[in-house]
Every structure is written in C-alpha cells, then in structure tokens.
mmCIF file of the N, C-alpha and C atoms, coordinates in Angstrom:
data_MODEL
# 
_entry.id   MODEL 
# 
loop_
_atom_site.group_PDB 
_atom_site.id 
_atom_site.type_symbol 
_atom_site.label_atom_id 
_atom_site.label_alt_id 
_atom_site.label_comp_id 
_atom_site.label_asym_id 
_atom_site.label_entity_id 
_atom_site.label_seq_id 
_atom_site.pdbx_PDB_ins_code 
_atom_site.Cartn_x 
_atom_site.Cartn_y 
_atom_site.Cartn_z 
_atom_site.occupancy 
_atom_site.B_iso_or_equiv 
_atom_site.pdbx_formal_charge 
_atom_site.auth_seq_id 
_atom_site.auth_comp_id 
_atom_site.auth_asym_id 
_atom_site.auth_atom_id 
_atom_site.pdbx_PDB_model_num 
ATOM 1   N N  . UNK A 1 1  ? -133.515 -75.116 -77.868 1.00 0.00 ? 1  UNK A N  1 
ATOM 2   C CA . UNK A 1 1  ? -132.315 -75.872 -77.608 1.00 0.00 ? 1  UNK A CA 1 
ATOM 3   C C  . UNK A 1 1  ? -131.241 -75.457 -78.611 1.00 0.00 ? 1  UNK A C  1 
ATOM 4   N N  . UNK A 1 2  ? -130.660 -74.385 -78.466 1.00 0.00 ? 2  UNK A N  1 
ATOM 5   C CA . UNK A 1 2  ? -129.631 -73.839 -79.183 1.00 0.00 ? 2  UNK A CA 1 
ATOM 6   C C  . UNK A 1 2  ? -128.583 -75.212 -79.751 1.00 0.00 ? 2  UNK A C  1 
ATOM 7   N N  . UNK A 1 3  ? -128.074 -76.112 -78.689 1.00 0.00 ? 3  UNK A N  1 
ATOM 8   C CA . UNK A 1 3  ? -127.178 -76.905 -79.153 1.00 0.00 ? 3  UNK A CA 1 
ATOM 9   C C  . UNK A 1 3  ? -127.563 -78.127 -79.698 1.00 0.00 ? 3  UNK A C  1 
ATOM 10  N N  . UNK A 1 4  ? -129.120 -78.256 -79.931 1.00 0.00 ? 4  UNK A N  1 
ATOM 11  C CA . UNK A 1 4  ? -129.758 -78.852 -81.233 1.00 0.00 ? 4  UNK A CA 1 
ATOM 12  C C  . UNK A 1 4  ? -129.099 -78.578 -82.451 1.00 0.00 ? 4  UNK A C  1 
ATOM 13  N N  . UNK A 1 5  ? -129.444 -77.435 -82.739 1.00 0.00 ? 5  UNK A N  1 
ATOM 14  C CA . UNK A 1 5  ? -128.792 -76.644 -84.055 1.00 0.00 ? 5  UNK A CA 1 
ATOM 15  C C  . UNK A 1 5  ? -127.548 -77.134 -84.079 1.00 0.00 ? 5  UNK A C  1 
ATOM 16  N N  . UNK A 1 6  ? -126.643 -76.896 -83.123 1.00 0.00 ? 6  UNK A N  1 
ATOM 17  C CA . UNK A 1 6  ? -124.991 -76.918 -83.338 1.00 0.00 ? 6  UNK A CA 1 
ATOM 18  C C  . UNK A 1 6  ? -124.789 -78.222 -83.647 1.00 0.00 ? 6  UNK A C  1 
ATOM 19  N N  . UNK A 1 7  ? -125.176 -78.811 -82.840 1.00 0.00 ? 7  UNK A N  1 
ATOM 20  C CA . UNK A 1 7  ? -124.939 -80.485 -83.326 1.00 0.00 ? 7  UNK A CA 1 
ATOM 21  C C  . UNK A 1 7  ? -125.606 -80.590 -84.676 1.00 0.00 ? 7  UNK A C  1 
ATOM 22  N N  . UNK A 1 8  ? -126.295 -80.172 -84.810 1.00 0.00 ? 8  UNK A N  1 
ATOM 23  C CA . UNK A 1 8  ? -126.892 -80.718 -86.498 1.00 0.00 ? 8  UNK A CA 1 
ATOM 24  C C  . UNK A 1 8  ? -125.967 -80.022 -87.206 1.00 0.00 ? 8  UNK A C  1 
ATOM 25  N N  . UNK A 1 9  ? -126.055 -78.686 -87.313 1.00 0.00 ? 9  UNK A N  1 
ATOM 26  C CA . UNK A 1 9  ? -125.206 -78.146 -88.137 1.00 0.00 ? 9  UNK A CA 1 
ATOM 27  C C  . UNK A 1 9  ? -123.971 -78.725 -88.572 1.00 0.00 ? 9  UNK A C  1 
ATOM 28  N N  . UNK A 1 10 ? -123.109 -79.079 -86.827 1.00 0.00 ? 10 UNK A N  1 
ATOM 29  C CA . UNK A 1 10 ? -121.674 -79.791 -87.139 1.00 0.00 ? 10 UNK A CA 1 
ATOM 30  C C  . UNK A 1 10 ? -121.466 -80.808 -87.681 1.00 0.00 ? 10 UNK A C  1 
ATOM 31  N N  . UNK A 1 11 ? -122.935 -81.511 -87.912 1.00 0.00 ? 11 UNK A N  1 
ATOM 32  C CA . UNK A 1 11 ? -123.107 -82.703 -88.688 1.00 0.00 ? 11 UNK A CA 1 
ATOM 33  C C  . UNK A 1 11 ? -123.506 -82.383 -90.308 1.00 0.00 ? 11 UNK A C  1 
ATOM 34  N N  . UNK A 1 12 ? -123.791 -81.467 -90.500 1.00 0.00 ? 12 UNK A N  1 
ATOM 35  C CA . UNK A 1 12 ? -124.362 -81.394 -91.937 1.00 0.00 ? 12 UNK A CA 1 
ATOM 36  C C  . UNK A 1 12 ? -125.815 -81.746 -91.997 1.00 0.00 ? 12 UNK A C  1 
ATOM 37  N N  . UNK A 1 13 ? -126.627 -81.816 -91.144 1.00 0.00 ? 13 UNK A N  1 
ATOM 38  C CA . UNK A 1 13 ? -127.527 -82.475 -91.183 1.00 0.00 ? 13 UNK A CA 1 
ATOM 39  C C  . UNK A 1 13 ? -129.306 -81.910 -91.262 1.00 0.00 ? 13 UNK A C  1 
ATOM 40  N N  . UNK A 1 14 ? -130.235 -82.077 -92.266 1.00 0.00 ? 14 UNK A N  1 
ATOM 41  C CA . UNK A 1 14 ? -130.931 -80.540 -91.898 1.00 0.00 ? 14 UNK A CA 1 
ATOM 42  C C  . UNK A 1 14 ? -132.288 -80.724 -91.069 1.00 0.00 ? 14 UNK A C  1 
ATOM 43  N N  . UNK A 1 15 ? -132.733 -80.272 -90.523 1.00 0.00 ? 15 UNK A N  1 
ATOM 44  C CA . UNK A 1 15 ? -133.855 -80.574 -89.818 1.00 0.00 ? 15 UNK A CA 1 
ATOM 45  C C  . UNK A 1 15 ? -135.069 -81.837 -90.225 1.00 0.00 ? 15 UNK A C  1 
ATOM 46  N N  . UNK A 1 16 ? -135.190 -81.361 -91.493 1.00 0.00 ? 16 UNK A N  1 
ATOM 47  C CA . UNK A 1 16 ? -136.008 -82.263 -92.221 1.00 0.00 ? 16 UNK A CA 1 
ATOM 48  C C  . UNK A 1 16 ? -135.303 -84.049 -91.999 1.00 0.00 ? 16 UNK A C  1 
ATOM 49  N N  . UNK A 1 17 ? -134.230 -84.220 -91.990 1.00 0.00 ? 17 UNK A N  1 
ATOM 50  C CA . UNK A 1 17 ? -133.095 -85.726 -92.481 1.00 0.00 ? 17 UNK A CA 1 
ATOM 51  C C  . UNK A 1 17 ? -133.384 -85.976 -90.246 1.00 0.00 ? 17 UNK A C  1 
ATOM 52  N N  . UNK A 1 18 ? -132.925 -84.869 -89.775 1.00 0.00 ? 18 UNK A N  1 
ATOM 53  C CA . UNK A 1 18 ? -132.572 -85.026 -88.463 1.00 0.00 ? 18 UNK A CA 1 
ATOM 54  C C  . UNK A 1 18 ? -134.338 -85.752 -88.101 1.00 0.00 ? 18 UNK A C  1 
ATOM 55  N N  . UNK A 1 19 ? -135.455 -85.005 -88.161 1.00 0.00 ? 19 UNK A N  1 
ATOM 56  C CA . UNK A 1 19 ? -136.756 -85.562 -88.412 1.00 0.00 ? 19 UNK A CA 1 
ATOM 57  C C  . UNK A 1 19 ? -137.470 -86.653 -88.794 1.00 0.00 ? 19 UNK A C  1 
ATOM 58  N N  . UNK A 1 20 ? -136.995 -86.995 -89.727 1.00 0.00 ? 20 UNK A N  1 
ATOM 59  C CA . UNK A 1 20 ? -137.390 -88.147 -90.534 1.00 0.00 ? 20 UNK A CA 1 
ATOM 60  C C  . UNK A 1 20 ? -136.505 -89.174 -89.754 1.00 0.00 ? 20 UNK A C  1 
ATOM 61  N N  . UNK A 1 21 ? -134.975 -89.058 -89.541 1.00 0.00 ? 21 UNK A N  1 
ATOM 62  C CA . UNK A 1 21 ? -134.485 -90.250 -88.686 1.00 0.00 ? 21 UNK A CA 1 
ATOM 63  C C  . UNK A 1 21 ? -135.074 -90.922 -87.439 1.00 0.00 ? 21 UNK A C  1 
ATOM 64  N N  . UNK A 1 22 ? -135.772 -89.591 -86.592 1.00 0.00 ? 22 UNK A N  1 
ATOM 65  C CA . UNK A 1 22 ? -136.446 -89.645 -85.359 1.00 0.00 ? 22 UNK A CA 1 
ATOM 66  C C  . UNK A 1 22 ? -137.365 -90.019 -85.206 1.00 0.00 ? 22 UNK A C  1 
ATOM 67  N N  . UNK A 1 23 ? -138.526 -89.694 -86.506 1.00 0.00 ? 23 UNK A N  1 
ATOM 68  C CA . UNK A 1 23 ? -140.452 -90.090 -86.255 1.00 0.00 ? 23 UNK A CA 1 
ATOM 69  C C  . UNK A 1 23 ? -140.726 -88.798 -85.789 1.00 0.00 ? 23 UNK A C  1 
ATOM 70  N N  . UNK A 1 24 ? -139.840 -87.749 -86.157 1.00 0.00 ? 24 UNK A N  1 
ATOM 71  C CA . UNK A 1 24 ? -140.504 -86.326 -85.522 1.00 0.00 ? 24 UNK A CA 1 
ATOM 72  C C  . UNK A 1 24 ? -140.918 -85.634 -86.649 1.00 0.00 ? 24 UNK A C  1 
ATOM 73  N N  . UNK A 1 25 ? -141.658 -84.591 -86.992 1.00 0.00 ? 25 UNK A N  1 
ATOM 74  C CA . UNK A 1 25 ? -141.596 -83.570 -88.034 1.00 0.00 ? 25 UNK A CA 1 
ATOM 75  C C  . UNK A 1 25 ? -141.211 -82.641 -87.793 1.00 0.00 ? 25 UNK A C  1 
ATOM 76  N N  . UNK A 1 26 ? -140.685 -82.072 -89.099 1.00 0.00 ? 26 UNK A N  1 
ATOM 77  C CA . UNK A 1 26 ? -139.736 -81.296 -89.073 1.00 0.00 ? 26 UNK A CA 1 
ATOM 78  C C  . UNK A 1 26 ? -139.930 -80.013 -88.190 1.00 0.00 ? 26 UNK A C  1 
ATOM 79  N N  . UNK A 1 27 ? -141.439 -79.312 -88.506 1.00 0.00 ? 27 UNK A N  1 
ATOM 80  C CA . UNK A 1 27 ? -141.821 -78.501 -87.645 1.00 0.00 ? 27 UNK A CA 1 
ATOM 81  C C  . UNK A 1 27 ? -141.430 -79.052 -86.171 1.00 0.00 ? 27 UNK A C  1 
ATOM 82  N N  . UNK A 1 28 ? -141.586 -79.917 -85.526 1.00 0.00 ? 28 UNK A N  1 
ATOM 83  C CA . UNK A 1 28 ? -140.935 -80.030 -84.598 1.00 0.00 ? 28 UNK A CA 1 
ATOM 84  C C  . UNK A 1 28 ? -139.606 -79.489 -83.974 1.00 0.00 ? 28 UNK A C  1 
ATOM 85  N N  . UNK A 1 29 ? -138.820 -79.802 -85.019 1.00 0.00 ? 29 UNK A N  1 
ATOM 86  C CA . UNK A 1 29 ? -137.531 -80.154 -84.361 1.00 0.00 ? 29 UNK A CA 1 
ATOM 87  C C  . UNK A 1 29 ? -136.635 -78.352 -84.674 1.00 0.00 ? 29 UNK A C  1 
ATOM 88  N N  . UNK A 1 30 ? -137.821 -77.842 -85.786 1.00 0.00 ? 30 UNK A N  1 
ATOM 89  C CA . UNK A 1 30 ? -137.372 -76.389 -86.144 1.00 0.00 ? 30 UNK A CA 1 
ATOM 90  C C  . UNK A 1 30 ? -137.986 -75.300 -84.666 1.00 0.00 ? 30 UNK A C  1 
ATOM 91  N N  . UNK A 1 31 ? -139.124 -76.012 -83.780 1.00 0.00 ? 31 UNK A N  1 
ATOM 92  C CA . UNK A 1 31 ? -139.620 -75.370 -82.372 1.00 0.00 ? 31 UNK A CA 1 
ATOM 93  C C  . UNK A 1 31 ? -138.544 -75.623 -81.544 1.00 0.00 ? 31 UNK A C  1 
ATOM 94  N N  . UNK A 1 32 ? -138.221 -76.910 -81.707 1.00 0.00 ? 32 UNK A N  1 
ATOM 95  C CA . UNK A 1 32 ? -136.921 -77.001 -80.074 1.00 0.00 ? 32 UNK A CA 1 
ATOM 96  C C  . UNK A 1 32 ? -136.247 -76.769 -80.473 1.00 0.00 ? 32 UNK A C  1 
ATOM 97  N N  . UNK A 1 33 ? -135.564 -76.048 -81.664 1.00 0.00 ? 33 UNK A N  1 
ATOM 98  C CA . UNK A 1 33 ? -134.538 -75.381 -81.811 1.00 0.00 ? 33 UNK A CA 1 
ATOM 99  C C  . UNK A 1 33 ? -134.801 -73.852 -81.698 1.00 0.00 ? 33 UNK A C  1 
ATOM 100 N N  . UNK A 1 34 ? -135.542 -73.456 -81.691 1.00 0.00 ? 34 UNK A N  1 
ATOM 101 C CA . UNK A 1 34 ? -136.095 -72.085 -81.341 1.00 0.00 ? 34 UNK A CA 1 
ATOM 102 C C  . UNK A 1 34 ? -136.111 -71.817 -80.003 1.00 0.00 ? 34 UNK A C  1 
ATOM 103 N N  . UNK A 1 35 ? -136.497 -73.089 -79.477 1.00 0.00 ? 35 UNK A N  1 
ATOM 104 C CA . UNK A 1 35 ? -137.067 -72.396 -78.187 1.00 0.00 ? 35 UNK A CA 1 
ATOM 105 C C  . UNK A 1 35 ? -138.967 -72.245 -77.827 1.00 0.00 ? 35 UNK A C  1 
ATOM 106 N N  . UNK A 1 36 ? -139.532 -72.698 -79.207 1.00 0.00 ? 36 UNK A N  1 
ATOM 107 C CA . UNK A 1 36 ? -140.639 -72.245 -78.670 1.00 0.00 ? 36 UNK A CA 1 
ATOM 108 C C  . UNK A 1 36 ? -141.384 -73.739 -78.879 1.00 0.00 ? 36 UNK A C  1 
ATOM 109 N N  . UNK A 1 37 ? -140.835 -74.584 -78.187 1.00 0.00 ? 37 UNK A N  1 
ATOM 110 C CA . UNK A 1 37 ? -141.107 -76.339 -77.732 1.00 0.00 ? 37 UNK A CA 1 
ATOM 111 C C  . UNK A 1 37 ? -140.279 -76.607 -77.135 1.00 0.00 ? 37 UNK A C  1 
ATOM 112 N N  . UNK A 1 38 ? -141.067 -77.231 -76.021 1.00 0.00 ? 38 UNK A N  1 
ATOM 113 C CA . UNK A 1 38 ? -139.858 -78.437 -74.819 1.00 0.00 ? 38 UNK A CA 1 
ATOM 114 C C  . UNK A 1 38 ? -139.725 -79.440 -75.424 1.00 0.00 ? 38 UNK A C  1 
ATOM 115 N N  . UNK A 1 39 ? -138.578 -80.531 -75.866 1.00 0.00 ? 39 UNK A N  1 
ATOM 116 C CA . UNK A 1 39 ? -139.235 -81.480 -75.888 1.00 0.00 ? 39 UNK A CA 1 
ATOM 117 C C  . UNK A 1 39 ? -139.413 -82.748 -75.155 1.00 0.00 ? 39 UNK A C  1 
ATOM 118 N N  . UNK A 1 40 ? -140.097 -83.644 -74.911 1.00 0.00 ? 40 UNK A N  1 
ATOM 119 C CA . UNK A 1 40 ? -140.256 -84.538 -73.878 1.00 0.00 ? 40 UNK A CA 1 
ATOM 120 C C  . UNK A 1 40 ? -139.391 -85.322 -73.372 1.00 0.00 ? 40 UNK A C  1 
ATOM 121 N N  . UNK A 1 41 ? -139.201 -86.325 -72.199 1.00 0.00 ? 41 UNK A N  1 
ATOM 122 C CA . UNK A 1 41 ? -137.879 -86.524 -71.977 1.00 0.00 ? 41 UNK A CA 1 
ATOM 123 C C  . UNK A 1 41 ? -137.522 -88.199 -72.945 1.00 0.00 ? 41 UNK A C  1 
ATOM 124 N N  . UNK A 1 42 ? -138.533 -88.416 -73.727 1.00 0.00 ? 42 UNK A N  1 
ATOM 125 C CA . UNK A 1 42 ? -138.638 -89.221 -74.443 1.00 0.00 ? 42 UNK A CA 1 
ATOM 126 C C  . UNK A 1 42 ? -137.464 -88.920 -75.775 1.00 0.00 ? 42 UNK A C  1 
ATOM 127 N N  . UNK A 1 43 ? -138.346 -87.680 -76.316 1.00 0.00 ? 43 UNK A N  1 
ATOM 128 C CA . UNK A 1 43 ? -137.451 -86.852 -77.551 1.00 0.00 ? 43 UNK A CA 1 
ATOM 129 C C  . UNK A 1 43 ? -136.074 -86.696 -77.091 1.00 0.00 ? 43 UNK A C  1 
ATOM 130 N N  . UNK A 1 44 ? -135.974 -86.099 -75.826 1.00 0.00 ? 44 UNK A N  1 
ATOM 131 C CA . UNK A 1 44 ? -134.713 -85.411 -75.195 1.00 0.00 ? 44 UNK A CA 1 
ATOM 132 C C  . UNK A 1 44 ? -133.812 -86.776 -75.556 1.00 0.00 ? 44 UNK A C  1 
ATOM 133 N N  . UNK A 1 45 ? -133.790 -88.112 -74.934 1.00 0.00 ? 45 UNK A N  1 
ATOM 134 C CA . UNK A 1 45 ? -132.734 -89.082 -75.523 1.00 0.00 ? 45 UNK A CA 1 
ATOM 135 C C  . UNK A 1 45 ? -132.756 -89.632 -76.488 1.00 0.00 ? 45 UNK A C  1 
ATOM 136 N N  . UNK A 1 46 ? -133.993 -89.741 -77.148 1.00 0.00 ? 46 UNK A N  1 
ATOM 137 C CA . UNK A 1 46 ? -133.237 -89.619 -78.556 1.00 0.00 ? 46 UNK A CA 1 
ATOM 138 C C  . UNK A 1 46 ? -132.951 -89.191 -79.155 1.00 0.00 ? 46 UNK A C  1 
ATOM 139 N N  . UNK A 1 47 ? -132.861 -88.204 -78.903 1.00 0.00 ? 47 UNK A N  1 
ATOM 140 C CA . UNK A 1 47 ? -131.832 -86.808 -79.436 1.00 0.00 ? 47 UNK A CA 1 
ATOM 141 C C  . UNK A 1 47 ? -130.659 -86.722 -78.914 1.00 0.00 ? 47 UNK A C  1 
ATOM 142 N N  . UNK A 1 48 ? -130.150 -87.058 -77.629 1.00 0.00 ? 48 UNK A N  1 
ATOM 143 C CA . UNK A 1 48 ? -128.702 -87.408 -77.224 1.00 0.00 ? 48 UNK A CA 1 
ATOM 144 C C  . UNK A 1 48 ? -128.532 -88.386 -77.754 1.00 0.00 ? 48 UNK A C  1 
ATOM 145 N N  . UNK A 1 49 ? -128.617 -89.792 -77.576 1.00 0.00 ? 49 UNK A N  1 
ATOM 146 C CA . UNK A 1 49 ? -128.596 -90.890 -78.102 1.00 0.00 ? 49 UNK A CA 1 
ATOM 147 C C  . UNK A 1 49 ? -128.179 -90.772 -79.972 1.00 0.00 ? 49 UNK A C  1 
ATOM 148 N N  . UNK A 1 50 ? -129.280 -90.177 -80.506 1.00 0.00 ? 50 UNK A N  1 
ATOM 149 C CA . UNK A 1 50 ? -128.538 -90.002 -82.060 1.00 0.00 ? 50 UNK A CA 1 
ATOM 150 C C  . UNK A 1 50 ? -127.637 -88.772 -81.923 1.00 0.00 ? 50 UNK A C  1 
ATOM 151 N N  . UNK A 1 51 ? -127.228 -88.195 -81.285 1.00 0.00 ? 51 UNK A N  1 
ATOM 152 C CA . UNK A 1 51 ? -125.898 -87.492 -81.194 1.00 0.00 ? 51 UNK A CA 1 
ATOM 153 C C  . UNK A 1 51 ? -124.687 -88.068 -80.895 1.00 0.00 ? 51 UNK A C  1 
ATOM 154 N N  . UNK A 1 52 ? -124.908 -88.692 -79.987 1.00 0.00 ? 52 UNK A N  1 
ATOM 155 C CA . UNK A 1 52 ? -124.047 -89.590 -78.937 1.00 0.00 ? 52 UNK A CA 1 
ATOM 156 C C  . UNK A 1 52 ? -123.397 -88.642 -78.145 1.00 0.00 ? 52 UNK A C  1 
ATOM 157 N N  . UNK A 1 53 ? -124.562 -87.812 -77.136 1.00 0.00 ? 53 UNK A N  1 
ATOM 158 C CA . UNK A 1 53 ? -123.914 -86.883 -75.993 1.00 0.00 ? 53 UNK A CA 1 
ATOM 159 C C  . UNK A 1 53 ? -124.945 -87.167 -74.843 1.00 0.00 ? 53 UNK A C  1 
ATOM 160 N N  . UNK A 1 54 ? -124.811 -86.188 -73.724 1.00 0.00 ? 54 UNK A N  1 
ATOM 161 C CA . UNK A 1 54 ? -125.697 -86.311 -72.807 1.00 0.00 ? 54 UNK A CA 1 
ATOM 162 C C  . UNK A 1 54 ? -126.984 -85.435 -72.707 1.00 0.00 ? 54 UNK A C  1 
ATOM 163 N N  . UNK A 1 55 ? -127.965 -86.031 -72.225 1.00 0.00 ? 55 UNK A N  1 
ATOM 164 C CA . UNK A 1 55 ? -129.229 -84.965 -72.456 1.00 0.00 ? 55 UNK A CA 1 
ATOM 165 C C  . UNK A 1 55 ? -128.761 -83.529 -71.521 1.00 0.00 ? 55 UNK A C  1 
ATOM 166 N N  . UNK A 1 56 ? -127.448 -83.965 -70.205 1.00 0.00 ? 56 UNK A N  1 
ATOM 167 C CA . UNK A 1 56 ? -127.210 -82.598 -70.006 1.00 0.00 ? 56 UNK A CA 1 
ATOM 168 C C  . UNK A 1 56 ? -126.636 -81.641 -70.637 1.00 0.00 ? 56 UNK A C  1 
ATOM 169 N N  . UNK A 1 57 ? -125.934 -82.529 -71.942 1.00 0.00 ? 57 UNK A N  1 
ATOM 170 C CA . UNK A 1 57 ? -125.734 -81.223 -72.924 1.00 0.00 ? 57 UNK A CA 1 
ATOM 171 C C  . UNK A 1 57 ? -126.563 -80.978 -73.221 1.00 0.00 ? 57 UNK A C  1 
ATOM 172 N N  . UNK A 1 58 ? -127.255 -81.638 -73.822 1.00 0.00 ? 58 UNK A N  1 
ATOM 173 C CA . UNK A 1 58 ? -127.943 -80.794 -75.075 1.00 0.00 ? 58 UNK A CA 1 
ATOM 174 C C  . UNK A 1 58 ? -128.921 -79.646 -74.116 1.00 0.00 ? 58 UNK A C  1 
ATOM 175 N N  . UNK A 1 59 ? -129.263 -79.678 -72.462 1.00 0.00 ? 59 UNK A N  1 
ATOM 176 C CA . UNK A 1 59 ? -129.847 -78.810 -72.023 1.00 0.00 ? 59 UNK A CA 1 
ATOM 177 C C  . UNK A 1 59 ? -128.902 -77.932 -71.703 1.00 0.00 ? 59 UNK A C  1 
ATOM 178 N N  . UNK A 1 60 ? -127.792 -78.230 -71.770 1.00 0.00 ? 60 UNK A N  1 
ATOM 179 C CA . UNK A 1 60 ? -127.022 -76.719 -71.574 1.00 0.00 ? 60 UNK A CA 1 
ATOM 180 C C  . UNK A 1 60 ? -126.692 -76.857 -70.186 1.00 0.00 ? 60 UNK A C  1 
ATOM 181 N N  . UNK A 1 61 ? -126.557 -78.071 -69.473 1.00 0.00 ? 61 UNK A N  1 
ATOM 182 C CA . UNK A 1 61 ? -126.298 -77.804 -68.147 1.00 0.00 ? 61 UNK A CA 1 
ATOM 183 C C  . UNK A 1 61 ? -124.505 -78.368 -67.608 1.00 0.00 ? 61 UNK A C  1 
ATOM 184 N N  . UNK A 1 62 ? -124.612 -78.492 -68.941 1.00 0.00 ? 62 UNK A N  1 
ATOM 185 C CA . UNK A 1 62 ? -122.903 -79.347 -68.941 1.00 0.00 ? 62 UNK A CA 1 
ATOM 186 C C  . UNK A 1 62 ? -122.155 -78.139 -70.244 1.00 0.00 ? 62 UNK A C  1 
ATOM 187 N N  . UNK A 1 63 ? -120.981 -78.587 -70.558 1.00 0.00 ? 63 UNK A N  1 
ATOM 188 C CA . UNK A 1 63 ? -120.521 -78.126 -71.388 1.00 0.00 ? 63 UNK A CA 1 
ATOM 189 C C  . UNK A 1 63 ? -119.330 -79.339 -71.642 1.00 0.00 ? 63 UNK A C  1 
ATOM 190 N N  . UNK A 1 64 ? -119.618 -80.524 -71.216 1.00 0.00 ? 64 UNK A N  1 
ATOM 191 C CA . UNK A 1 64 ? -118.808 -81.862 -71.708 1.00 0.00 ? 64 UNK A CA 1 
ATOM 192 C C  . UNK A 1 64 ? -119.704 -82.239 -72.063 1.00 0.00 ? 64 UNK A C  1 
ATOM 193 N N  . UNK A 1 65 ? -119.681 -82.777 -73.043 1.00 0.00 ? 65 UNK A N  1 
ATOM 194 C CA . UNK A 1 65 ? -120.797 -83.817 -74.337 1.00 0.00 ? 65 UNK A CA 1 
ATOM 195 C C  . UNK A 1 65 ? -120.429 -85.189 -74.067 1.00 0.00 ? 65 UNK A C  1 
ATOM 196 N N  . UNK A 1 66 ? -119.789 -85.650 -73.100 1.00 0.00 ? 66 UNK A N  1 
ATOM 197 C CA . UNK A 1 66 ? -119.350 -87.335 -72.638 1.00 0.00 ? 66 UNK A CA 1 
ATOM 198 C C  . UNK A 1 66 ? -120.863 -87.610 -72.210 1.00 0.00 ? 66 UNK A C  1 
ATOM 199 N N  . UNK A 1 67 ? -121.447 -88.664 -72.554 1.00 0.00 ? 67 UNK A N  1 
ATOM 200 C CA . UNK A 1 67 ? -121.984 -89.811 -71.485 1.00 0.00 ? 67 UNK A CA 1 
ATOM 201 C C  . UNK A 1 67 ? -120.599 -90.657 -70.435 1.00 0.00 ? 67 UNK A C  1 
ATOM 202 N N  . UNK A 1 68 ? -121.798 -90.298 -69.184 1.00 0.00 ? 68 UNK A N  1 
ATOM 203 C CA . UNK A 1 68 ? -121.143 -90.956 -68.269 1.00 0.00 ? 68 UNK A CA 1 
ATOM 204 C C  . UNK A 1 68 ? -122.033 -92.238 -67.573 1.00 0.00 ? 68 UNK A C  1 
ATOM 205 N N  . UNK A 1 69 ? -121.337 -93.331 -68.126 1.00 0.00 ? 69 UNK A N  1 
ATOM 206 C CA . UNK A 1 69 ? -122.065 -94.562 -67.911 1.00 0.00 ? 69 UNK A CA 1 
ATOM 207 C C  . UNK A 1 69 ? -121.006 -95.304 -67.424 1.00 0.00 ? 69 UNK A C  1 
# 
C-alpha cells in the first residue's frame, strides 16, 4: 500500500508510533507498505479511519481522500 507510507510520512509519523496506535506490529505495517501483506478489511478502516480518508484511497482506487458519508 504505497499510500500507507505517504500518509504516514505526510504525517511525520513512523511505523513503529503508526503500530502501536493501531494494536498492529510494526512488522506489520512495514509488509503493507511493501506490498508483501494484504491487510484485512478490518486493518483497512482503521487505517482510513486514523487517517481520516477512504479505504478507496488508501487502495488506490480513488485519488480523492474525501469520505463520502
């Protein structure tokens, strides 16, 4: 998930802090940023959710970061 990274990055934020906020480890969150982990659609919103975008960003299927609710 490439725009894992970007969002953290644009946040300052490092895998380990992004991890620990979630209940994930860090190894985790350093695979779905690689690419070499899906993560579940559980992870997937709370990972939009602590972004505050849509899980179709963060899959790359949007390129607007709005929730539309």
């Amino acid at each position: 998930m490439r725009r894992l990274k970007e969002l953290r990055d644009r946040r300052g934020i490092s895998q380990l802090k992004l991890a620990m906020d979630l209940g994930l480890t860090q190894n985790s969150v350093s695979r779905y940023e690689s690419g070499a982990r899906e993560a579940d659609y559980k992870t997937l919103i709370a990972l939009a959710d602590y972004f505050g975008v849509s899980v179709d960003y963060l899959l790359e299927r949007t390129d607007n970061p709005s929730l539309s609710r």
